[in-house]
Structure formats: structure tokens, C-alpha cells
C-alpha positions as CSV (number, residue, x, y, z in Angstrom):
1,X,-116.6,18.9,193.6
2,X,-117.2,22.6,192.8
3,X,-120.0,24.3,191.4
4,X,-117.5,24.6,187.8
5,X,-116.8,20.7,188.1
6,X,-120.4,20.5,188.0
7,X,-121.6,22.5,185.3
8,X,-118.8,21.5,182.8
9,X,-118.6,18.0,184.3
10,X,-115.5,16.3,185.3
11,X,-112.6,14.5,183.4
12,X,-114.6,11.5,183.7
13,X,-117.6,12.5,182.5
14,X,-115.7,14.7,179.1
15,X,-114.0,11.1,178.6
16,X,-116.9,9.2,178.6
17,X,-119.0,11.9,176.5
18,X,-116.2,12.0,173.9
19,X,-116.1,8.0,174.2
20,X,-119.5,8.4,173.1
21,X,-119.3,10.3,170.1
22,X,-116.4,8.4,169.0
23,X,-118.5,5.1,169.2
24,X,-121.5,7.4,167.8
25,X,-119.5,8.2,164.4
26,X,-117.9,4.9,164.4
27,X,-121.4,3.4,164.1
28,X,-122.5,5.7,161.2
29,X,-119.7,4.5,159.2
30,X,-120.2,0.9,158.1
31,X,-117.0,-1.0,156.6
32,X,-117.5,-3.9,153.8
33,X,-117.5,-6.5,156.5
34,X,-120.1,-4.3,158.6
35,X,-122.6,-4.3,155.4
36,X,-122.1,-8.2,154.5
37,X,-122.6,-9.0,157.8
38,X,-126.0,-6.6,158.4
39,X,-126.8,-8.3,154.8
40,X,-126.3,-11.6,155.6
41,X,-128.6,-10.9,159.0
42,X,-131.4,-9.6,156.6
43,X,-131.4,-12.5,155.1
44,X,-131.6,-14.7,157.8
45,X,-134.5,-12.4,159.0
46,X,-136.0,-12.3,155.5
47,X,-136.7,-16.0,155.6
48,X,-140.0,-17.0,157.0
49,X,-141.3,-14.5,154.2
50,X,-139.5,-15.9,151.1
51,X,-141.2,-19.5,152.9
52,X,-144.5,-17.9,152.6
53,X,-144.1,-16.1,149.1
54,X,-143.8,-19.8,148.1
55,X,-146.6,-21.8,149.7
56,X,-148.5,-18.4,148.1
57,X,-147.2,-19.2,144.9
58,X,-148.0,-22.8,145.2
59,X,-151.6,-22.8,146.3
60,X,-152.6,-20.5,143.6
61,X,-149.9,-21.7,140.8
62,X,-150.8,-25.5,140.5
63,X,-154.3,-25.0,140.4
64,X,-154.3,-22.8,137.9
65,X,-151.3,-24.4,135.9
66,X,-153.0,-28.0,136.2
67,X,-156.6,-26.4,134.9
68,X,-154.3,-25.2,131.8
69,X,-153.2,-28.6,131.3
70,X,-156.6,-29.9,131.8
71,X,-158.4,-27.8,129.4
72,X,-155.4,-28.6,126.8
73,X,-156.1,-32.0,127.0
74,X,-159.6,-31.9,126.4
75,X,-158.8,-29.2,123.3
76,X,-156.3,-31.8,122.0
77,X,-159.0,-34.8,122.6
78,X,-161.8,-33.0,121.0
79,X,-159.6,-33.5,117.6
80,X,-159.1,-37.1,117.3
81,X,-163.0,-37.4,118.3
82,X,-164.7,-38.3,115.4
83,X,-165.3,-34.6,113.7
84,X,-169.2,-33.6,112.6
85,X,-170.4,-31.6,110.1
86,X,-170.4,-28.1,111.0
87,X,-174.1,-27.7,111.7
88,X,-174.9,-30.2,113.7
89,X,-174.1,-30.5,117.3
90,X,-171.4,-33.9,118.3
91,X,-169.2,-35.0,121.4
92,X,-166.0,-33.1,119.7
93,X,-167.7,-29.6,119.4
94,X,-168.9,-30.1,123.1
95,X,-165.5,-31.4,124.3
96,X,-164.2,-28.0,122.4
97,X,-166.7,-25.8,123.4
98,X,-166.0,-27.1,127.7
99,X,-162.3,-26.7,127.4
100,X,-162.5,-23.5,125.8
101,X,-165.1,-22.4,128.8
102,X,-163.1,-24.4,130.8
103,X,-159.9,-22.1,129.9
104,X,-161.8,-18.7,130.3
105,X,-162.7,-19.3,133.8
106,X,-159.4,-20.6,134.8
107,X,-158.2,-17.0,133.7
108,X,-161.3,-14.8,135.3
109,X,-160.8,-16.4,138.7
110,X,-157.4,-17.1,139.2
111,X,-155.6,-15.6,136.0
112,X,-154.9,-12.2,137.9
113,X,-154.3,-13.6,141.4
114,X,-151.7,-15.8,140.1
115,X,-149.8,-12.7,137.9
116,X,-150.2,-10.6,141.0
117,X,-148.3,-13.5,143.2
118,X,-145.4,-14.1,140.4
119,X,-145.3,-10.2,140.1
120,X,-144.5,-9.8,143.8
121,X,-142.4,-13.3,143.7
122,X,-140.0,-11.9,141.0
123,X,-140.4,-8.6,140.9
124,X,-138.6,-8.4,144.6
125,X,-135.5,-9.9,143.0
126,X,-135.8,-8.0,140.0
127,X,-135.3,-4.9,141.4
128,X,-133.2,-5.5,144.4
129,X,-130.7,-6.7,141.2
130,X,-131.3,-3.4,139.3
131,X,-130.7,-1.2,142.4
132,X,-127.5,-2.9,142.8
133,X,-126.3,-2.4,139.2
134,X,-126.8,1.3,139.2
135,X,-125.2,1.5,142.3
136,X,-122.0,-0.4,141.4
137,X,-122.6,1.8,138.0
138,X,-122.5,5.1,140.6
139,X,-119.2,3.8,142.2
140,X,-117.4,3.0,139.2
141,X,-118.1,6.1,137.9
């Protein structure tokens, strides 16, 4: 092997640089099955989160759903208490006055924790949908 062989390398070593940015460019260019298939591996990958965005979802969501229901119950038996005259104090305005309190609180401690967690819950779907449109929209055009 001369010095020439070994400053512009030999046949084997052009063929297997040339293999190399054949398989290089090859692998830049992704075919339909390429991109379902990378897709489908996201997903897979993707998983344990969409598991965690739920349990998430679900410790904050049914407290804060079942308080509603809670409170609405007591606003709804606070009518068919006997009613009082307006200045005097009675079970029904107390059973009003604690669900109304009752439904206040629900929203200052766990109103904006539980729009935060749907937010991020739907909102990842939302616009992952979106992108997609205006990309279908960009191709069609």
C-alpha cells in the first residue's frame, strides 16, 4: 500500500464511505411506513405517561367532582327544610349558608388544580389534532 493508497484510501474504504452516505441519506428520508411505524413506537413509549395523566386526573377529579355533588345536595335539601322567615336564623338558611361555603372552598383549593390537570389532559390531544389538520391543509395545498 503506497503513500497515495493511503491518503485517498483504497477501493474498499471509497465503497464503504459511499456505503455510508447512501445509508446516511436513506435514513433522512422517511417513507409512510417509516413514519407509522416511528409513530406507532411513540406511542408505545408514550404510555406510562397517558397512565399517569390519568391517576392525576383521578385523585384530584373525584374529590372535587363528589364535593360538587355534595354541596348540591345539601343546596337542594336546605329547600324542602321547613323555610323561616327571613330574619331569623333556622336549619334551612344554615344548611344553605354550609353548602354554599362548602362550594367556595371546593373551588379555592382544588378548583384550579383540577383545570390545570384537564388543561394538560386535553389540551395535548387538542393540539396534536390541530397540528395535523394544518399540515394535511399544507399538503393539499
Amino acid at each position: 500500500m503506497g503513500i497515495l493508497a493511503r491518503i485517498f484510501g483504497t477501493d474498499e474504504i471509497i465503497g464503504k464511505a459511499a456505503d455510508g452516505v447512501i445509508a446516511g441519506a436513506d435514513a433522512m428520508i422517511l417513507t409512510d411506513e417509516e413514519r407509522v411505524r416511528y409513530h406507532l413506537d411513540f406511542l408505545r413509549a408514550y404510555e406510562p405517561f397517558k397512565l399517569a395523566q390519568r391517576l392525576l386526573a383521578m385523585t384530584v377529579g373525584v374529590p372535587y367532582v363528589a364535593i360538587w355533588v355534595i354541596s348540591a345536595l345539601l343546596y337542594t335539601g336546605s329547600i324542602l327544610v321547613d323555610p323561616c322567615p327571613p330574619d331569623k336564623q333556622c336549619k334551612s338558611r344554615q344548611i344553605e349558608t354550609a353548602s354554599k361555603e362548602l362550594a367556595v372552598m371546593n373551588n379555592d383549593t382544588l378548583g384550579l388544580p383540577f383545570a390545570i390537570i384537564l388543561g394538560f389532559y386535553f389540551a395535548g390531544g387538542a393540539v396534536e389534532g390541530i397540528v395535523e389538520k394544518r399540515a394535511r391543509l399544507k399538503q393539499g395545498t
